[in-house]
N, C-alpha and C positions, 0 to 999 in steps of 0.2 A: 504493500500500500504506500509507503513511503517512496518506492521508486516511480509510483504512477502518480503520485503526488506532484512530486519534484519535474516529472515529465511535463508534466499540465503545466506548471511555474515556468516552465523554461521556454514551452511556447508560447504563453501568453505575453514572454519578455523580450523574447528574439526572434519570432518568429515575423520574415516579410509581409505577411497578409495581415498583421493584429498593428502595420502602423500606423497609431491613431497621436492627437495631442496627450494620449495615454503617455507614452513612450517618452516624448519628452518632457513631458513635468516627473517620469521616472529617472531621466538623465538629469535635469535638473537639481532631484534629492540626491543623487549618489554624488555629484560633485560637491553638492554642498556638504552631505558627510567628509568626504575626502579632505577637504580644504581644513578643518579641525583637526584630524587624525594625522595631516603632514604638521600641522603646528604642534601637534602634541609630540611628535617625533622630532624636531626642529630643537623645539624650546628646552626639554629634557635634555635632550644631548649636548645643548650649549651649556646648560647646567651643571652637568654631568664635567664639562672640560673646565668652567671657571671654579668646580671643585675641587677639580685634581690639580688645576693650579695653585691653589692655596694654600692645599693639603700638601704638595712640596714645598710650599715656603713654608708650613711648620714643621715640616722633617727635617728641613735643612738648620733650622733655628733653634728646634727643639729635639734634644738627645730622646733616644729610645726609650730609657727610665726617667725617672728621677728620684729621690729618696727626701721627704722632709719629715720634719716632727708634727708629732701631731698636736701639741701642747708647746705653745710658746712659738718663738718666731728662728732662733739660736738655739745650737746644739754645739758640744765639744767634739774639735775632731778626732780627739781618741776614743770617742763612745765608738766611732767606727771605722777603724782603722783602714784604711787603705788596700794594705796587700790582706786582711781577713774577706775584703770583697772583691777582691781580684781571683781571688782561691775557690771563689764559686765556677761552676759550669758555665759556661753560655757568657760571661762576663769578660772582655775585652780589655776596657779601660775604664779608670772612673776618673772622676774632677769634682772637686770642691768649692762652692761658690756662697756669695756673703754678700745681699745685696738689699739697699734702703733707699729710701729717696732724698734725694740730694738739687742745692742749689747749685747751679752752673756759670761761673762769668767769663766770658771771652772779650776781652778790651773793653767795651760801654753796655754790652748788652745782658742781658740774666735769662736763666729758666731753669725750672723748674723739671727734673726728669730722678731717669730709678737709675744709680749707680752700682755695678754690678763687680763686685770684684771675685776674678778667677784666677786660677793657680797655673802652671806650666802646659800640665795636659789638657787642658782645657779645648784647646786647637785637634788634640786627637781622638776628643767625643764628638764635636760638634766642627764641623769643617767652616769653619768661620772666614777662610780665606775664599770662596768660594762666591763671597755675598758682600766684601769687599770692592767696591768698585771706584776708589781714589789712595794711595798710598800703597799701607800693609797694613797686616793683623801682627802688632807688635805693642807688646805692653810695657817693656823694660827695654834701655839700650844702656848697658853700664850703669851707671848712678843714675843715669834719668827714669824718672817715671813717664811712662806715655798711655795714651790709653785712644781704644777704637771706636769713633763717636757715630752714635746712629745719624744718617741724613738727614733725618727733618727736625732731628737734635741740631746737625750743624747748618743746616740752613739758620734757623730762627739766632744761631749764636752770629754767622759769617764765617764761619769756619773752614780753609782751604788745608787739607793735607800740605801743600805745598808752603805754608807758612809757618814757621817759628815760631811764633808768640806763644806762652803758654795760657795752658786754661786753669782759671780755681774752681776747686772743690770745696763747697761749707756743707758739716753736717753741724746741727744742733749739740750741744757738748752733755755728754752724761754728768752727772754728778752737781756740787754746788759752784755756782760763777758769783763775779761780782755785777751788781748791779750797776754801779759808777761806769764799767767797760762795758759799754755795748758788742765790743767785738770779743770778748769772752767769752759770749756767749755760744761763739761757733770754733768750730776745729776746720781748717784750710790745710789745702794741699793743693801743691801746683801739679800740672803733667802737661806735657807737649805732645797734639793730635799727631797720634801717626798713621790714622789709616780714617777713612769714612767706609760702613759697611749702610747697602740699600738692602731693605725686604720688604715688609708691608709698613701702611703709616701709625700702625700702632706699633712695628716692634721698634723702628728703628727713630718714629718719633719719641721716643723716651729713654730709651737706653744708653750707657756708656761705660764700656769696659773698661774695666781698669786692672791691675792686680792684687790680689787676693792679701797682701800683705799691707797693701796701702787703703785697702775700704779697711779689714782689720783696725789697722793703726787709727783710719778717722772715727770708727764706730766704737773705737776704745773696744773691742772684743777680741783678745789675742785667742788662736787659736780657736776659733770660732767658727763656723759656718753655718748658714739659711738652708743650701741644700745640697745632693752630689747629684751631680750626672752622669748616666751610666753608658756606654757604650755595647753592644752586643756582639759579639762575634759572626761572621759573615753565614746565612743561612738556619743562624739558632732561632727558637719559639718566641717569641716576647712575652708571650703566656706564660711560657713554664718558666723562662728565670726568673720572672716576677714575683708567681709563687715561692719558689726557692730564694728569693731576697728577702719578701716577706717573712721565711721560717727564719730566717738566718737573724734579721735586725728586732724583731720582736715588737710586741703592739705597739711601743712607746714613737715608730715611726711608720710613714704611708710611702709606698710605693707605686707610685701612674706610671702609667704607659703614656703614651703621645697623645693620644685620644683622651685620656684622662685629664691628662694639663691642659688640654682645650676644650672640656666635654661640651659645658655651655654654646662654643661658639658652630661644632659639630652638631647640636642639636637644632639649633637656629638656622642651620642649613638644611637639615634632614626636613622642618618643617617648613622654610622657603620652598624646599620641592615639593613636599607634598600637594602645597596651596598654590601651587602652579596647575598641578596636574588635574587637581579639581575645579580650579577658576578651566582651566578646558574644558574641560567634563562636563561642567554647564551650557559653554559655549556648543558642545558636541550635542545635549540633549535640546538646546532650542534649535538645531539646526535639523537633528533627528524630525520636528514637528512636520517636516515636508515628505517625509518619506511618512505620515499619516495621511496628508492629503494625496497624494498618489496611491495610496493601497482603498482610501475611502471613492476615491473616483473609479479606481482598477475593477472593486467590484460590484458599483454601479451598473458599468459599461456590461459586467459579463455575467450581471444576474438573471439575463436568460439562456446563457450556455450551463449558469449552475442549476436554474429549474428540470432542464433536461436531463444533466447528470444525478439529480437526483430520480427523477421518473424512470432512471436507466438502473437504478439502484443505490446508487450513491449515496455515503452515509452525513451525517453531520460533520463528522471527524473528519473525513475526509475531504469536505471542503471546506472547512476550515483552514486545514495540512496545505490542501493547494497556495490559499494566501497567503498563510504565513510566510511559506517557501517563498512566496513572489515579493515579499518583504524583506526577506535573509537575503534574495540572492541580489537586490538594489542595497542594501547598507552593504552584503557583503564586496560588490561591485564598488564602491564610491571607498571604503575603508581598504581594500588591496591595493585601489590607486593610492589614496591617499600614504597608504604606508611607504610602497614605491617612490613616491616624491616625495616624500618625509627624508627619506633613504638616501634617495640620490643628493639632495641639496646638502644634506648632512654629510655626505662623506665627501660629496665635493670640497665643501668647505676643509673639512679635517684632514684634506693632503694637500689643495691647493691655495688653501688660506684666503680666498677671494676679500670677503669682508673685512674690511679693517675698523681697527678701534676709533680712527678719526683723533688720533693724538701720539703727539713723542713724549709724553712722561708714564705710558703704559710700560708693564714688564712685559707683555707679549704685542704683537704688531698687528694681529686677526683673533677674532674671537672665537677661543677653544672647544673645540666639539669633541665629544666622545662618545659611540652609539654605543649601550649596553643591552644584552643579549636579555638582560630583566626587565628593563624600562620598556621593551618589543611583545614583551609574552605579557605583561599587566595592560598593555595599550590593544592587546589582539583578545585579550580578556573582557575585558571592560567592554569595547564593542561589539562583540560578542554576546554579552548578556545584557546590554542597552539594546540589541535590535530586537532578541527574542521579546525580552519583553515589550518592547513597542510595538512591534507584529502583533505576540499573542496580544493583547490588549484590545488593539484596532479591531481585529477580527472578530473575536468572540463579541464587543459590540456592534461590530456592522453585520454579523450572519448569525440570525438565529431562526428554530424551526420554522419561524413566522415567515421569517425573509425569503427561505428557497422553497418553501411548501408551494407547487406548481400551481396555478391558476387554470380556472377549468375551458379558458378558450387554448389554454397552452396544450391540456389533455387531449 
């Protein structure tokens, strides 16, 4: 029954002799399906590449672990020694870091950002030279202090790699000051920019590296550090040494992962795409309304071939099955194109970069696409179960016993 079903749908859709204004207000719904189902495929996929763009600029910025307290802001570095966490599995390298917010003055100007002091290895958890793009990633030259200033740090100061002058550092002073010295009140450290590093304008508008023994010395906490960075060995779990860092340093400290340190901002993404895919989805179901007016006119037109097929024996079911089919195969018609041209624009884009961002202070030149094989199977899903149900719906109110029960001039 289902194959005589679907026979019946197929002529009433392509068949030479059935072409009526039927036909093309059919063509009309399936392209207007199509046009939705290519944006849904379009938009995700752009999605899809401005996240994975991100998502490398926090792997690049952000080490694999990280290890803090979970109580207080400071820990001593010998609560965790060094080589006891290098002595685990899966563990690479680590680096210890000690960072506050700090005032910043460069010749006339000030601001305000988070001063970050890191130890030697620091460079061989987190590839820091890589994201560098004036100078070098150098924190000490001899007796100088120097230290690697995020860009929109040294924009707001003036800050040229290529200049000498040094920068101050004030933190607020622990302990008791005099009130008569205003400038007691702070502890100052000079360093000379050696390097400017670009990423996003949140990492690199606030940040400035310094070394580990000079935040130390201004934050008065010898031997102190805020957090370690872990590096993993090339092809290990990030799950499992995690676990295994966590047995190893004991509740007193937290162990994230990358996704951890940014959960919030991965979350905010996850639900940007979602409410992409549903603002479609709306778009796709007012657009579905046409493919009711073509299955409401479809069987207007052939309520006397369905009179017949019923006097021939035909059941309710089975004209029903006809329409609906002649429903599935217009959304399935308009949504295969549509996904084809979702397809093609998309992956043109994604090797030949056609689109551009429309500016030179982007980090990419074309906006990033990336088709995933899941964003395909939820989008063949979804319309898939938006047509059934618009079909069956249509039908069961446009056809009932009353509707195809023959008429006695018909008998």
């Amino acid at each position: 029954m289902n194959r005589l079903s679907l026979l019946f749908a197929r002529r009433y859709l392509f068949s030479r002799k059935s072409h009526s204004v039927i036909n093309i207000v059919s063509g009309v719904s399936a392209f207007a399906v199509s046009i939705p189902v290519a944006a849904m495929v379009i938009l995700l996929s752009v999605f899809n590449g401005f996240e994975n763009l991100i998502q490398s600029l926090y792997s690049t910025f952000d080490p694999d672990l990280v290890i803090t307290p979970v109580q207080g802001k400071t820990f001593p570095e010998e609560s965790l020694p060094a080589d006891r966490l290098r002595a685990i599995e899966g563990v690479e390298s680590v680096s210890y870091a000690l960072e506050e917010n700090a005032l910043f003055e460069y010749r006339d100007r000030q601001y305000i950002g988070m001063m970050k002091g890191v130890d030697s290895l620091y460079g061989q958890v987190v590839p820091m030279d890589s994201i560098v793009t004036q100078g070098q990633y150098r924190l000490r030259l001899g007796d100088f202090q120097e230290a690697c200033v995020g860009q929109g740090v040294a924009y707001a100061l003036g800050i040229r790699a290529s200049l000498n002058d040094p920068m101050a550092i004030y933190i607020p002073r622990r302990g008791n000051f005099s009130p008569l010295l205003p400038m007691s009140i702070y502890r100052r450290e000079s360093v000379y920019p050696s390097g400017i590093f670009a990423l996003d304008a949140e990492s690199d508008g606030q940040y400035v590296f310094v070394s580990l023994d000079l935040a130390q010395r201004l934050l008065d906490l010898p031997a102190q550090a805020s957090s370690i960075a872990v590096k993993l060995q090339p092809g290990t779990s990030a799950e499992v040494v995690q676990a295994r860092l966590k047995a190893e340093v004991g509740p007193g400290f937290k162990v994230l992962s990358r996704y951890q340190q940014n959960e919030s901002f991965y979350r905010i993404m996850m639900y940007e795409k979602w409410g992409i895919y549903f603002i479609i989805l709306l778009v796709l179901v007012i657009a579905s309304f046409s493919l009711v007016g073509s299955l409401v006119m479809l069987i207007i037109e052939k309520r006397k071939d369905t009179r017949t097929l019923v006097t021939m024996g035909a059941s309710l079911s089975l004209i029903r099955r006809i329409f609906r089919y002649e429903g599935l195969l217009i959304y399935g018609i308009g949504s295969l194109f549509g996904l084809a041209l979702g397809l093609l624009l998309a992956g043109l884009q994604q090797h030949f970069g056609w689109i551009g961002m429309g500016g030179s202070t982007f980090l990419v030149d074309a906006y990033p696409v990336e088709i995933r094989i899941g964003d395909l199977f939820w989008i063949v899903v979804t319309v898939g179960a938006l047509s059934w149900l618009i079909a069956t719906l249509t039908v069961r109110t446009m056809i009932s016993p009353e509707t195809i029960r023959p008429e006695e001039h018909d008998a």
